[in-house]
Each structure stands twice: as structure tokens, then as C-alpha cells.
N, C-alpha and C positions, 0 to 999 in steps of 0.2 A: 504494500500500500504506500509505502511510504518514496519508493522508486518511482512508483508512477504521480503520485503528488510532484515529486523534483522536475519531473519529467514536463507536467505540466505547467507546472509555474515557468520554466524556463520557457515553453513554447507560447504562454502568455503574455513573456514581456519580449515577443517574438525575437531569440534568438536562436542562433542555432550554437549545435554541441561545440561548434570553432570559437563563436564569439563568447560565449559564456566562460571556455575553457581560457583563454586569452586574459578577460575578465577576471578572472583568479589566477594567471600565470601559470598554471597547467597546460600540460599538451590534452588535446581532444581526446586520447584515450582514456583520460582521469573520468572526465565528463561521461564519455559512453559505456564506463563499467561499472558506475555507479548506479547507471539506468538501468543496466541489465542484470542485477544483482551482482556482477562479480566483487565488487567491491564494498566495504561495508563505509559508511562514516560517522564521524563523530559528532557533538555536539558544535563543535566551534567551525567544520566544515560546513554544516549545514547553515549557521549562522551567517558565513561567507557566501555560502550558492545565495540564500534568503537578498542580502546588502547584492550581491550585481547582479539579481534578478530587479530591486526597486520596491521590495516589498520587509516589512519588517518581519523580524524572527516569529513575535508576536502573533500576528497574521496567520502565516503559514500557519502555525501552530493550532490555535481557534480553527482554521478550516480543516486541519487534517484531523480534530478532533470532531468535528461535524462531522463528515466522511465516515469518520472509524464508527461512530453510533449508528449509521446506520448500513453498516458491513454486518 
């Protein structure tokens, strides 16, 4: 769930996996393993996708707990 939240958020503040990965100074495969589960991350990574996606940590947070209620 939480892949596909990333996933989304970054496609809503229409980037793609290059510009995003840039955006946090990662190469794009940071970005696309993340998406597809290979990768796991942390609190303070997602904090960073959250800041150069334009949206607060906050946010994301409240919507992926809306999402999860009704999973």
C-alpha cells in the first residue's frame, strides 16, 4: 500500500521516476525499487520523496491512513 501511495503522489505532482530521483540526488533506480517493492524505506526517506513531491509529510500520512481504513 504504501508503494503504491509513493507511487502516486509522485505521478500527482506529475513527475517522473528521473525527475523525482534527481530531486533527491539518487539515480532513477532508487526511485523504481522503491515502487516495486524491492526496496524498503525509512522514515526520513519518505519525508524527502513527501518535500520534492510539494506535499507535507503530514498529508501523505492523513491520506494513507484514509486509504488503509478502508483496505
Amino acid at each position: 500500500m504504501l508503494r503504491e501511495a509513493l507511487r502516486v503522489l509522485r505521478l500527482n505532482a506529475q513527475l517522473t521516476q528521473v525527475q523525482l530521483a534527481k530531486s533527491l540526488n539518487k539515480p532513477q533506480s532508487y526511485v523504481s525499487k522503491y515502487e516495486s517493492g524491492e526496496r524498503r524505506l525509512d522514515l526520513l526517506e519518505v519525508m524527502a520523496i513527501c518535500h520534492a513531491c510539494g506535499v507535507a509529510l503530514e498529508r501523505f500520512s492523513a491520506d494513507l491512513e484514509k486509504a488503509f481504513k478502508g483496505f
